[in-house]
ROLUMFI-713133 format. One record per residue: x, y, z of N, C-alpha, C, O in turn. Coordinates in steps of 0.1 Angstrom, whole numbers, plus 5000, padded with zeros to 4 digits. Example, Ala and Ser with C-alpha at 12.3 -4.5 7.8 and 13.67 -1.06 7.14 Angstrom:
2
+------+------+------+------+------+------+------+------+------+------+------+------+
!   nx !   ny !   nz !  cax !  cay !  caz !   cx !   cy !   cz !   ox !   oy !   oz !
+------+------+------+------+------+------+------+------+------+------+------+------+
! 5132 ! 4943 ! 5078 ! 5123 ! 4955 ! 5078 ! 5132 ! 4967 ! 5078 ! 5142 ! 4967 ! 5085 !
! 5128 ! 4978 ! 5071 ! 5137 ! 4989 ! 5071 ! 5129 ! 5000 ! 5079 ! 5134 ! 5011 ! 5080 !
+------+------+------+------+------+------+------+------+------+------+------+------+
***
This chain:
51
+------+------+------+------+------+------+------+------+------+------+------+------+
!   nx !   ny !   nz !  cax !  cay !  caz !   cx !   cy !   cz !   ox !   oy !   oz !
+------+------+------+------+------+------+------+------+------+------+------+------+
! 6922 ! 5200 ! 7577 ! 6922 ! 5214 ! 7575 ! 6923 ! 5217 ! 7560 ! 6927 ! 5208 ! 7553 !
! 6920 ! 5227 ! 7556 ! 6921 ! 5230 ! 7543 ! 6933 ! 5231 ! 7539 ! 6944 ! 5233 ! 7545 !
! 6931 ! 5231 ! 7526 ! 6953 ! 5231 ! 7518 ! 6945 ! 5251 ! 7513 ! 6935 ! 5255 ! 7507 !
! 6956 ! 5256 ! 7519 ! 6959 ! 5271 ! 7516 ! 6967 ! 5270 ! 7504 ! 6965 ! 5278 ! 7495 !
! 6976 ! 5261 ! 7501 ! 6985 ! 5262 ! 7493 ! 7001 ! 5266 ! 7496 ! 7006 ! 5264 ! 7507 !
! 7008 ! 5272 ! 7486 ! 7018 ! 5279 ! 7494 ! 7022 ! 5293 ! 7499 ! 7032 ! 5299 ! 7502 !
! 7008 ! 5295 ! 7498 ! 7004 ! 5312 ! 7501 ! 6998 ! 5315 ! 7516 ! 6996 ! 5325 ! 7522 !
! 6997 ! 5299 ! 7521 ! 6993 ! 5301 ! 7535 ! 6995 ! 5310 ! 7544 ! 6986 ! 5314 ! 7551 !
! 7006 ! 5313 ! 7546 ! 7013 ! 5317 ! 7559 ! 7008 ! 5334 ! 7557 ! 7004 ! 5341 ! 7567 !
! 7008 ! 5339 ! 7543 ! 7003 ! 5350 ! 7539 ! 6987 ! 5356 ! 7543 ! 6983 ! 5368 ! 7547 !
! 6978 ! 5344 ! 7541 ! 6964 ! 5341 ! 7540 ! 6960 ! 5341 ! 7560 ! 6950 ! 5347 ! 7564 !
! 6968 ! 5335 ! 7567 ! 6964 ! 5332 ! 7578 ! 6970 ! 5345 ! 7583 ! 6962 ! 5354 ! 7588 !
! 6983 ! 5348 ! 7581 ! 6983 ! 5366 ! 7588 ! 6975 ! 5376 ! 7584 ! 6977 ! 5386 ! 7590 !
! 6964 ! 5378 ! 7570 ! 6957 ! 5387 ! 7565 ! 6948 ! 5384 ! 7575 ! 6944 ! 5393 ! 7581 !
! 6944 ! 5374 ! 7576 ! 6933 ! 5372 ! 7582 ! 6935 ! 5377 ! 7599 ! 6929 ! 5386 ! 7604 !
! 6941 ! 5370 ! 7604 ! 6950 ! 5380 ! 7620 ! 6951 ! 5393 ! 7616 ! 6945 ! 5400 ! 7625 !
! 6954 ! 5397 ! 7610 ! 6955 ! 5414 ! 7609 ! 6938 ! 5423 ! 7610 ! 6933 ! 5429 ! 7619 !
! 6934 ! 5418 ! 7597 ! 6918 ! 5419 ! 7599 ! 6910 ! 5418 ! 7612 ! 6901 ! 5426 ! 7614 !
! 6912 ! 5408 ! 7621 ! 6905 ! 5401 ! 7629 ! 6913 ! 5415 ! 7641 ! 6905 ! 5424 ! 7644 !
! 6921 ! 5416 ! 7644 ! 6928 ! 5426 ! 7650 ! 6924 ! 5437 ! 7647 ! 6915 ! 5440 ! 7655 !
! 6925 ! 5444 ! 7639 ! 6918 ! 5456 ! 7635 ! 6901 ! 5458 ! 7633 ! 6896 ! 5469 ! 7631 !
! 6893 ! 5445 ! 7635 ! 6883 ! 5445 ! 7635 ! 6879 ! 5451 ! 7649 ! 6873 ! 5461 ! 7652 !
! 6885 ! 5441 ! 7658 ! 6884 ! 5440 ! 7675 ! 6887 ! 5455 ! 7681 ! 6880 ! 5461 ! 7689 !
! 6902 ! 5459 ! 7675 ! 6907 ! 5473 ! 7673 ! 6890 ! 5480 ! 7672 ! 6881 ! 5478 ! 7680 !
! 6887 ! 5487 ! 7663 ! 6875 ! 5494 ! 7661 ! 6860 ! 5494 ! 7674 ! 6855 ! 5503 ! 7681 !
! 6858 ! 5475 ! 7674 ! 6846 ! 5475 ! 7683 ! 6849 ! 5478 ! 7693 ! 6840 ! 5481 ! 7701 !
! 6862 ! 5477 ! 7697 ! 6867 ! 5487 ! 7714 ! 6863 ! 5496 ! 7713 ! 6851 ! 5499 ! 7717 !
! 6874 ! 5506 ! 7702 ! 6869 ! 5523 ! 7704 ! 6853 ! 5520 ! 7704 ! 6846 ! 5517 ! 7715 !
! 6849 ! 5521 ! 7694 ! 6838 ! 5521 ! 7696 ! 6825 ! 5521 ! 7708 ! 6814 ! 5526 ! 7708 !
! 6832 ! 5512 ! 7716 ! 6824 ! 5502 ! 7725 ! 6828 ! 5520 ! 7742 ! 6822 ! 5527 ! 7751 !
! 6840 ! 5518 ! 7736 ! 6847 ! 5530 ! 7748 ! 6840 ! 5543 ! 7743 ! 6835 ! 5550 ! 7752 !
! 6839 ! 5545 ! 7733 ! 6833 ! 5560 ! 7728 ! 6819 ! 5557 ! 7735 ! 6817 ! 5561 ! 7746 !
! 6809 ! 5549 ! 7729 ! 6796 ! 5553 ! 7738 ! 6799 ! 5552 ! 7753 ! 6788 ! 5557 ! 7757 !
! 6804 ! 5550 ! 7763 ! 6806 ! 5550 ! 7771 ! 6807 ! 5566 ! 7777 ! 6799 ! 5572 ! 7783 !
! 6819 ! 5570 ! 7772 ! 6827 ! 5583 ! 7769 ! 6818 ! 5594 ! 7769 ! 6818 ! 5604 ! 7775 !
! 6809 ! 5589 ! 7758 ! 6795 ! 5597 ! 7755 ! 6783 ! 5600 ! 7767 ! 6778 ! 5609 ! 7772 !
! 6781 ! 5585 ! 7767 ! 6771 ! 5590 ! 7782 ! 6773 ! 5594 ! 7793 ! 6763 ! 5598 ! 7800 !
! 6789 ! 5593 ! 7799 ! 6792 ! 5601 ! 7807 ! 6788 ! 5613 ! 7802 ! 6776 ! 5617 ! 7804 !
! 6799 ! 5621 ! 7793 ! 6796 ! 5634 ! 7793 ! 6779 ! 5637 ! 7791 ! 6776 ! 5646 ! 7799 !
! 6771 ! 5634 ! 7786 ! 6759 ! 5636 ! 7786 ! 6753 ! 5635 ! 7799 ! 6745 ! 5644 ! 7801 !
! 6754 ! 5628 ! 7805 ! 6752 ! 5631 ! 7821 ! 6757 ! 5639 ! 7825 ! 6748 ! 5647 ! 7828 !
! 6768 ! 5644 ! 7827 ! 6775 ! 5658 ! 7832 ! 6769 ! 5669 ! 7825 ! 6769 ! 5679 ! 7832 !
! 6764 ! 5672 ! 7813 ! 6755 ! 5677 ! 7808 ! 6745 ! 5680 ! 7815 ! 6743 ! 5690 ! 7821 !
! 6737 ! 5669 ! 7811 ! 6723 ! 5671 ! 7818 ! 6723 ! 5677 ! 7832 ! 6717 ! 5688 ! 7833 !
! 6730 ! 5671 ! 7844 ! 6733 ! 5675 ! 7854 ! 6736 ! 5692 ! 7854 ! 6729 ! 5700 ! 7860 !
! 6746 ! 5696 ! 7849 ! 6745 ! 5711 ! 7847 ! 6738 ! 5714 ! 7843 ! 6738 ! 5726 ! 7847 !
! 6731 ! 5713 ! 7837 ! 6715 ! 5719 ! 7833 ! 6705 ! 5717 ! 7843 ! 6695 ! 5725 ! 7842 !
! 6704 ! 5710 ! 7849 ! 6694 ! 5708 ! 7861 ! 6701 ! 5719 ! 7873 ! 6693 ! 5724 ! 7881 !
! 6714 ! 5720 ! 7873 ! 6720 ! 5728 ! 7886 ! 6721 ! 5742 ! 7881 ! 6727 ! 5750 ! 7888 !
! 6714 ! 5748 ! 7867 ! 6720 ! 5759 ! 7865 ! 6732 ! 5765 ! 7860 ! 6732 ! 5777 ! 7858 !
! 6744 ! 5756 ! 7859 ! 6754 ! 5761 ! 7860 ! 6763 ! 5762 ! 7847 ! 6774 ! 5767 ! 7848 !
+------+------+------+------+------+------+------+------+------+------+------+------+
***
């Protein structure tokens, strides 16, 4: 493994935090377009029914 040094323990939780908050975002994300084409169907749909 690589020598971090004695700053390791610092380096490997930046990097966990990062990687967390990375994953954090591509959810929302991943959930918002979802979120989105529902409503855009319910959309559309009411526009086809008039309503």
């Amino acid at each position: 493994m690589i020598d971090l040094g004695p700053h390791a323990t610092f380096i490997i939780a930046a990097y966990a935090i990062v990687s967390l908050v990375t994953i954090g975002l591509v959810g929302v994300t991943i959930s918002n377009v979802f979120r989105q084409a529902r409503r855009l169907e319910r959309l559309e749909a009411e526009r086809k029914t008039g309503a």
